[in-house]
MMTF fields as JSON, N, C-alpha, C and O atoms, coordinates in Angstrom:
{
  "mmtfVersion": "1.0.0",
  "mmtfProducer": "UNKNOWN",
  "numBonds": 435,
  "numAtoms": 436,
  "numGroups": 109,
  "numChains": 1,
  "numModels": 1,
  "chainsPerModel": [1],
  "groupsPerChain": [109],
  "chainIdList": ["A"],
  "bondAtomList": [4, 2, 8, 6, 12, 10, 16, 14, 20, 18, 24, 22, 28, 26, 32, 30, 36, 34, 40, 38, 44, 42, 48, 46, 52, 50, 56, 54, 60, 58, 64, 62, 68, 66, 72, 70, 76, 74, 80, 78, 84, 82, 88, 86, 92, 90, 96, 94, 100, 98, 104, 102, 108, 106, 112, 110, 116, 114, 120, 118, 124, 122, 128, 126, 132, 130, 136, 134, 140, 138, 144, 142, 148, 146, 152, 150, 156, 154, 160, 158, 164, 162, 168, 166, 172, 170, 176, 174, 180, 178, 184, 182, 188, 186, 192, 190, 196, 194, 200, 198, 204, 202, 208, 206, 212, 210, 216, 214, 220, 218, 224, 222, 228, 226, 232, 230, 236, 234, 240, 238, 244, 242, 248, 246, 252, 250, 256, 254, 260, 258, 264, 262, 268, 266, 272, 270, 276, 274, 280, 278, 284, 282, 288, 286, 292, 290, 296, 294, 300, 298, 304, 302, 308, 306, 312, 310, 316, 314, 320, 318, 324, 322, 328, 326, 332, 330, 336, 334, 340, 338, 344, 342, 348, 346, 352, 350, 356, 354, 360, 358, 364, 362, 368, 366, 372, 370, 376, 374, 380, 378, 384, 382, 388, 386, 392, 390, 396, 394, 400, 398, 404, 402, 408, 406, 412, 410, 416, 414, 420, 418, 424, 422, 428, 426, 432, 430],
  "bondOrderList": [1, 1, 1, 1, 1, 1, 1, 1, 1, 1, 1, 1, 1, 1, 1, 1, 1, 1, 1, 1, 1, 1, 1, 1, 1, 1, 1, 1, 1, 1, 1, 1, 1, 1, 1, 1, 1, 1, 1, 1, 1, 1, 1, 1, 1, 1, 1, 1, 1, 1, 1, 1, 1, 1, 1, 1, 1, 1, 1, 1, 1, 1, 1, 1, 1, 1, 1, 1, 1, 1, 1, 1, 1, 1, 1, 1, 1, 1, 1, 1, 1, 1, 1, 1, 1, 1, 1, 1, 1, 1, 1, 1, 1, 1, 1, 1, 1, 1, 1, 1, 1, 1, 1, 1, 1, 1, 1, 1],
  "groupList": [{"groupName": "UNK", "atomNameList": ["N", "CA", "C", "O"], "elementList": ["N", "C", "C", "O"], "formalChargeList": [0, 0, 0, 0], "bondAtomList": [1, 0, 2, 1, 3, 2], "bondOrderList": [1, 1, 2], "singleLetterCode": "X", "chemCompType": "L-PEPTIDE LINKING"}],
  "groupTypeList": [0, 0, 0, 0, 0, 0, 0, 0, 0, 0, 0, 0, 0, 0, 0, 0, 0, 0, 0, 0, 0, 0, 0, 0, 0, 0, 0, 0, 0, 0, 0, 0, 0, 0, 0, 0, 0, 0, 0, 0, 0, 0, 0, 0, 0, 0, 0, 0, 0, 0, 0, 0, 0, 0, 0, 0, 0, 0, 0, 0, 0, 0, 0, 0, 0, 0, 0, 0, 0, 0, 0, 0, 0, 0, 0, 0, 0, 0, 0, 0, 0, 0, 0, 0, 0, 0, 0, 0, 0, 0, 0, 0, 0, 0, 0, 0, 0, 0, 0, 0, 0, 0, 0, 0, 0, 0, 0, 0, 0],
  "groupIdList": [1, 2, 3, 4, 5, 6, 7, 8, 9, 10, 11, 12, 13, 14, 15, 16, 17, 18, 19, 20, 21, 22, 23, 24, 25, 26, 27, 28, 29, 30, 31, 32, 33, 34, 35, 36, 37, 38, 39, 40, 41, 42, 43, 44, 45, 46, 47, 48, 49, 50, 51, 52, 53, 54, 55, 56, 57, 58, 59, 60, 61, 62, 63, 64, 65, 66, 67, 68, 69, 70, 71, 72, 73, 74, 75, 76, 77, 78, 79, 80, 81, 82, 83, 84, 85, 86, 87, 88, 89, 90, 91, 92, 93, 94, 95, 96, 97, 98, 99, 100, 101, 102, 103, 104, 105, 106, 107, 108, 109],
  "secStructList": [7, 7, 7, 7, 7, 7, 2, 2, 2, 2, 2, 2, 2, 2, 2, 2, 2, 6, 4, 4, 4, 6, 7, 7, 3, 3, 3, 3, 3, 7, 7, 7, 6, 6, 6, 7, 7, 3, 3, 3, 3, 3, 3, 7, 1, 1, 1, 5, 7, 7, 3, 3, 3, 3, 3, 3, 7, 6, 6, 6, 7, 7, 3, 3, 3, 3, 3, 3, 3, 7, 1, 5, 1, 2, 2, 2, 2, 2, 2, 2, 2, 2, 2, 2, 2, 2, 7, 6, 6, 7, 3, 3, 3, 3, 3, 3, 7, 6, 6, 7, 7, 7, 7, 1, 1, 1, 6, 6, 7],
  "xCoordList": [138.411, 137.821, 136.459, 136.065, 135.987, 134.647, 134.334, 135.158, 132.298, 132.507, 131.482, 130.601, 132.422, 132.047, 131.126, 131.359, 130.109, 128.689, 129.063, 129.813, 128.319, 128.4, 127.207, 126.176, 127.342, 127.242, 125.249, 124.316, 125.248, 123.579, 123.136, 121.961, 123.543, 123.14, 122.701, 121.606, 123.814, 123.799, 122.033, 120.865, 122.65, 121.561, 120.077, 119.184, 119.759, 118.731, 118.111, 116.93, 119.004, 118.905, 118.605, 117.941, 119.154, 119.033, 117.301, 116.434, 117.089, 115.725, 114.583, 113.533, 114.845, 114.024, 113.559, 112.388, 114.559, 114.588, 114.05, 113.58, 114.196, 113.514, 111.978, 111.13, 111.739, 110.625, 109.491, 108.262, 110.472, 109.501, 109.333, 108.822, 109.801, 109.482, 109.024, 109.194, 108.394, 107.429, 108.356, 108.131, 109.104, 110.491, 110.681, 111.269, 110.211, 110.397, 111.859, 112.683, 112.318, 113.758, 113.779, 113.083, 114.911, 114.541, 116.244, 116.842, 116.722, 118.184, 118.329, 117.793, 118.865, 119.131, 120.347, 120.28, 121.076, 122.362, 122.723, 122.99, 122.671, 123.087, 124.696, 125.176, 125.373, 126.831, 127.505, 126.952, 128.966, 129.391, 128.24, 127.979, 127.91, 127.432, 127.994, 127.456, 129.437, 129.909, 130.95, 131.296, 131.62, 132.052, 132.214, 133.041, 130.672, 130.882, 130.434, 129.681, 131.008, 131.047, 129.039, 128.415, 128.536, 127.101, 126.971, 127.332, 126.467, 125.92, 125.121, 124.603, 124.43, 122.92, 122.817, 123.502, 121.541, 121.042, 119.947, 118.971, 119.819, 118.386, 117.659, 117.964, 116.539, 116.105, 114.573, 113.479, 114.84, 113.834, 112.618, 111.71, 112.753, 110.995, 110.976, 109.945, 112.202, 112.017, 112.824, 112.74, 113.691, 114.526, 115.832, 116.648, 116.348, 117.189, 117.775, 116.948, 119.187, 119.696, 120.643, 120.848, 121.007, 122.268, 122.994, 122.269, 124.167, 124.734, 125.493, 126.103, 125.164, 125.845, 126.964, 126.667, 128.166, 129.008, 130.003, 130.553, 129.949, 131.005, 132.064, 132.486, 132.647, 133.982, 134.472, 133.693, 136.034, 136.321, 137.684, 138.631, 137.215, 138.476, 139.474, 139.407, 140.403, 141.617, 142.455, 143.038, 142.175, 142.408, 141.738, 142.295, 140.498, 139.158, 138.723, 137.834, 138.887, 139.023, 137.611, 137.341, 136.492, 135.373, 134.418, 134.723, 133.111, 133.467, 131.911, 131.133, 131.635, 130.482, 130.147, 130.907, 128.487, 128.511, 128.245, 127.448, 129.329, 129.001, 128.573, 128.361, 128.46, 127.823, 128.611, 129.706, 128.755, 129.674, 129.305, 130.246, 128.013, 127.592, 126.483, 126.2, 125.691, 124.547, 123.998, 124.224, 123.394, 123.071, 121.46, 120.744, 121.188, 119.933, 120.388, 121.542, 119.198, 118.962, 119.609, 120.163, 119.187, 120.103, 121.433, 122.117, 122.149, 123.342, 124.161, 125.38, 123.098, 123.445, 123.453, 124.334, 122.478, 122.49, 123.342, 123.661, 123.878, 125.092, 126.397, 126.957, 126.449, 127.55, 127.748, 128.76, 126.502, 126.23, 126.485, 127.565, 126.131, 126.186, 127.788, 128.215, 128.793, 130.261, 130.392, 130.618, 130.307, 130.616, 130.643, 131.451, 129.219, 128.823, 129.696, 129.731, 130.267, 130.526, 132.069, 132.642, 132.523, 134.236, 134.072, 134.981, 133.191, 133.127, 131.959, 131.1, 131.738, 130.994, 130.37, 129.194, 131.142, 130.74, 130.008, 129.615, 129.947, 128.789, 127.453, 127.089, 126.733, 125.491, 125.317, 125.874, 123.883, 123.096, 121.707, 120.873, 121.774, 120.391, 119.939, 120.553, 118.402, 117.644, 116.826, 115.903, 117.098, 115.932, 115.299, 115.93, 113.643, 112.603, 112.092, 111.363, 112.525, 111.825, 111.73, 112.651, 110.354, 110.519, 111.103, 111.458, 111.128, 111.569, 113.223, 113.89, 113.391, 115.095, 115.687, 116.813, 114.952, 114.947, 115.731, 115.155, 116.775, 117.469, 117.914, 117.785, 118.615, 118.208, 119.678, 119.965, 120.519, 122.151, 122.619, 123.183, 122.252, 122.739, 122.455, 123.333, 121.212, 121.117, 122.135, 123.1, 121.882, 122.834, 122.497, 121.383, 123.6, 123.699, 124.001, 123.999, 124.187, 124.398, 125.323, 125.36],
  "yCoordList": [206.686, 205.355, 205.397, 206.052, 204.699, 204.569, 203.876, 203.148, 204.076, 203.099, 201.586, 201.442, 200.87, 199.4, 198.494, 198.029, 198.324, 197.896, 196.368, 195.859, 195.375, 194.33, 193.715, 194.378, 192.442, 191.521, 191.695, 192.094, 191.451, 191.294, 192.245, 192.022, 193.703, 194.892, 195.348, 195.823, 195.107, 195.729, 194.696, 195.054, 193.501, 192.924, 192.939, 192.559, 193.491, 193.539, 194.996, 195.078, 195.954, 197.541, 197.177, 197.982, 195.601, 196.006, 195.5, 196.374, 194.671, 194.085, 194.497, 193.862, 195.731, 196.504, 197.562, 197.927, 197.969, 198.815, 198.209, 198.952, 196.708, 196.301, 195.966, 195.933, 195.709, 195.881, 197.078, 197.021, 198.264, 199.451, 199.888, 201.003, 198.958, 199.287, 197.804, 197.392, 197.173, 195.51, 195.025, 194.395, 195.22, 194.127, 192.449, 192.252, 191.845, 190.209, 189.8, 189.848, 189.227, 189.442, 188.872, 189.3, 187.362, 186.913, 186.215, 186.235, 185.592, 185.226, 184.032, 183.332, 183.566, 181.575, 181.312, 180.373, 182.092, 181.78, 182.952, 184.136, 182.464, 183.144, 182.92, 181.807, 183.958, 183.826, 184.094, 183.858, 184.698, 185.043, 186.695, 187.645, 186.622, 188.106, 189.417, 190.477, 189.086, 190.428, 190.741, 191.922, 189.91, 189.772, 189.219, 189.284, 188.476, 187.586, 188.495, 189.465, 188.029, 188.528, 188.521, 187.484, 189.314, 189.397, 189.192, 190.027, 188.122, 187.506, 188.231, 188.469, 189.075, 189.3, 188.752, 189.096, 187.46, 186.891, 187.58, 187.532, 188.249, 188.713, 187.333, 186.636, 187.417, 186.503, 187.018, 187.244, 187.112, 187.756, 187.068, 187.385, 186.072, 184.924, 184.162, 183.563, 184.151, 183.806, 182.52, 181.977, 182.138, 180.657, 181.318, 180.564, 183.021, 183.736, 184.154, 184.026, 184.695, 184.784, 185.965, 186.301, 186.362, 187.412, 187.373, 187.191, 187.512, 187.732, 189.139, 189.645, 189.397, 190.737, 190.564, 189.898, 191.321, 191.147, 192.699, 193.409, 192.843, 194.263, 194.122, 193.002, 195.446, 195.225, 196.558, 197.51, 196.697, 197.814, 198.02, 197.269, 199.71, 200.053, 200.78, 201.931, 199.906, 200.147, 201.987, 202.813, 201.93, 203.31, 204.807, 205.877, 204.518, 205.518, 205.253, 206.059, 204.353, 204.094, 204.112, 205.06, 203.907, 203.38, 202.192, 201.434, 201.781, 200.524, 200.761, 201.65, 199.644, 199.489, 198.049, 197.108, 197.982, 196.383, 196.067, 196.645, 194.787, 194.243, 193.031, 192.158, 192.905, 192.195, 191.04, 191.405, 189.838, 188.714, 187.853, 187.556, 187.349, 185.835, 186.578, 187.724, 185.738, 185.469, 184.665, 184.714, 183.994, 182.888, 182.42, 183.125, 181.112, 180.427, 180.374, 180.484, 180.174, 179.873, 179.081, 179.313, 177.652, 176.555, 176.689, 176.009, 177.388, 177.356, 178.675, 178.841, 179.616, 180.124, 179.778, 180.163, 179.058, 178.18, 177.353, 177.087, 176.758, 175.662, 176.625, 176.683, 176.921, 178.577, 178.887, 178.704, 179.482, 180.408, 178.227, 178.169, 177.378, 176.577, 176.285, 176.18, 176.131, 175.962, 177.171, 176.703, 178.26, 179.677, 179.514, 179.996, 178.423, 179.005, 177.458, 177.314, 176.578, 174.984, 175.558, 175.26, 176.581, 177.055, 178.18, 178.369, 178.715, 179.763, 179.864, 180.633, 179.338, 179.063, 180.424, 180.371, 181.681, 182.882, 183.92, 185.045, 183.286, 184.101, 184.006, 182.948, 184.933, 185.358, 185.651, 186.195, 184.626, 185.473, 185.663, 185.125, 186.565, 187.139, 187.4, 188.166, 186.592, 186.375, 187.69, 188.098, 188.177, 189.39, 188.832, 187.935, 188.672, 187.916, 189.38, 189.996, 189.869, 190.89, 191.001, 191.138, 190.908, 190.346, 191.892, 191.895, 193.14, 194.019, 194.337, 195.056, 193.134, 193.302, 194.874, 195.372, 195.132, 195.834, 195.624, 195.193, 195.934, 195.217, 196.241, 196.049, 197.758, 198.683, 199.17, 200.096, 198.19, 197.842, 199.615, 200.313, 199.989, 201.448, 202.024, 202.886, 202.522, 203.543, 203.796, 203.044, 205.409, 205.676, 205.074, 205.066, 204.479, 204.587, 202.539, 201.901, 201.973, 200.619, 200.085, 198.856],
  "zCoordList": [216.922, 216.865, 217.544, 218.508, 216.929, 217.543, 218.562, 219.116, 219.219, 220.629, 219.489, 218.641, 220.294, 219.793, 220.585, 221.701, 219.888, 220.543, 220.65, 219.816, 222.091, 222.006, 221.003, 220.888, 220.271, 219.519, 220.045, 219.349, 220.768, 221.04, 221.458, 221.752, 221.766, 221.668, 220.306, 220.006, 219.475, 217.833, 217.622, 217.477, 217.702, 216.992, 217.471, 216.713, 219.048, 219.53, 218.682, 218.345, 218.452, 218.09, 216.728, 216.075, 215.933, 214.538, 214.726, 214.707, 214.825, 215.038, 215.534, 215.632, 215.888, 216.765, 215.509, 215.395, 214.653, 213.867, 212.377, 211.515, 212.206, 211.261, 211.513, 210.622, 212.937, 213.153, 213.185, 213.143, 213.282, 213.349, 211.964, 211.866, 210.229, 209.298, 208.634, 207.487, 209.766, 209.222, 208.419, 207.386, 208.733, 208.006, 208.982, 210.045, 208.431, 209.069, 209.327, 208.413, 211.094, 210.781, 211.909, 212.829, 212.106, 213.618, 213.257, 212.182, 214.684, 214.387, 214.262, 215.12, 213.496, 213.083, 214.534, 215.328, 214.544, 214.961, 216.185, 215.98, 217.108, 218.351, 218.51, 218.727, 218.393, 218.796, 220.375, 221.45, 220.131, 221.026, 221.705, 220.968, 222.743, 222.996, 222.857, 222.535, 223.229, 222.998, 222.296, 222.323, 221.592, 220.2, 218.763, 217.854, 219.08, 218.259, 216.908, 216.991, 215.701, 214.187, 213.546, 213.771, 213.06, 212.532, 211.366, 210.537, 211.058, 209.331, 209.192, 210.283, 207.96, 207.561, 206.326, 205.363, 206.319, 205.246, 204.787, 205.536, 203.704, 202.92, 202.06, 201.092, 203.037, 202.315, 201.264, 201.781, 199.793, 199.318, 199.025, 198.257, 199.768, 199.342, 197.964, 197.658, 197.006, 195.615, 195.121, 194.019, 196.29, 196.071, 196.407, 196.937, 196.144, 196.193, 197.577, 198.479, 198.035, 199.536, 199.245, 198.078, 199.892, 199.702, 201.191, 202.169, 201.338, 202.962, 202.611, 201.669, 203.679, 204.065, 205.631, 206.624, 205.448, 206.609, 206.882, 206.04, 208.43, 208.793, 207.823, 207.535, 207.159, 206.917, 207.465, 207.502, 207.995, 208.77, 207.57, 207.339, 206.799, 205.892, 206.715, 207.146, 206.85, 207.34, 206.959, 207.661, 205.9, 205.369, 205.627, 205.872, 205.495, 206.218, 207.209, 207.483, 208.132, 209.628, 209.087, 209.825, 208.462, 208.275, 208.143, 207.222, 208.992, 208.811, 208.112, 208.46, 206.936, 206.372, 206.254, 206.481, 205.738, 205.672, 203.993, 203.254, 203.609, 202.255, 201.874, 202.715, 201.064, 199.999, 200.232, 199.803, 200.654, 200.955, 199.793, 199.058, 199.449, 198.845, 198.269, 198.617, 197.15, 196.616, 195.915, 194.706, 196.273, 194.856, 195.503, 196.215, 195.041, 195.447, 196.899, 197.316, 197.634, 198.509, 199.595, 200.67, 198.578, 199.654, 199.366, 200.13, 198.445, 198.635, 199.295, 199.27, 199.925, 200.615, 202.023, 202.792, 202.358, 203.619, 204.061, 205.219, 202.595, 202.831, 203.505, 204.599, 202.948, 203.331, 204.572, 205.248, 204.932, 206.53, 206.994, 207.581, 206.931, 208.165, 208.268, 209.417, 207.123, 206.464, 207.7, 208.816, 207.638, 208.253, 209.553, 210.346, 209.884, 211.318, 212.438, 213.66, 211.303, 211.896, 212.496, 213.545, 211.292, 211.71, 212.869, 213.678, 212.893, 213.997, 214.821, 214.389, 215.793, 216.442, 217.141, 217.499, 217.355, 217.533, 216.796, 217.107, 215.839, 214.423, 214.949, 215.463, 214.882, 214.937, 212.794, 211.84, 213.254, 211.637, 211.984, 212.712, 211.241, 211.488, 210.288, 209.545, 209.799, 208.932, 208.478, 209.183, 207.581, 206.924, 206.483, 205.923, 206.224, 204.608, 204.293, 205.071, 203.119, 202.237, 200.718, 199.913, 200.489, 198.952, 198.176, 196.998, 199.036, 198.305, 197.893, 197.149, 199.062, 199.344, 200.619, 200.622, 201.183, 202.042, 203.646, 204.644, 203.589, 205.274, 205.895, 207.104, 205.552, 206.284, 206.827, 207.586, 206.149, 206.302, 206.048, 206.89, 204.842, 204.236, 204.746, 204.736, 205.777, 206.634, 207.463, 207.601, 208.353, 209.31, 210.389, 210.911, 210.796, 212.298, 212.249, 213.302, 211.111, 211.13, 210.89, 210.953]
}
């Protein structure tokens, strides 16, 4: 098993790392610090949203991040606030890249 990073560590490390490739990326939603669950909204500048969220495969003891939602915009917003009203420990954290670029697939995320 792996070592499990707190909630505002990960996200200070992710932001740090979207910053060192001019990726625009700041957090809507401050959660729990050290366990709270991490939204990533891609936001591509076009009316368009995508969320991304941890999932841990029970089977490959692997954990990756997917593809949760996509649609327009505001109805991805409607969503993350639905998300964030039931769980008050969610952190999201906003990507804007019109290339669609968030950095999720690399190692080490």
């Amino acid at each position: 098993m792996g070592l499990r990073l707190t909630a505002d560590f990960w996200v200070a490390a992710y932001l740090a790392r979207l910053r060192g490739r001019d990726i625009p990326a700041f957090v809507v939603a401050h959660g729990d610090d050290t366990a709270g669950m991490v939204m990533v909204k891609l936001n591509t500048l076009d009316g368009r949203a995508r969320v991304f969220h941890r999932m841990h495969d029970l089977m490959t003891d692997e954990t990756r991040w997917q593809e949760m939602l996509a649609g327009p915009e505001a109805e991805v917003d409607a969503a993350l606030a639905r998300q964030r009203a039931s769980d008050p420990d969610l952190w999201i954290v906003e990507v804007e890249d019109r290339a669609g670029r968030h950095l999720l697939d690399e190692d080490g995320m």
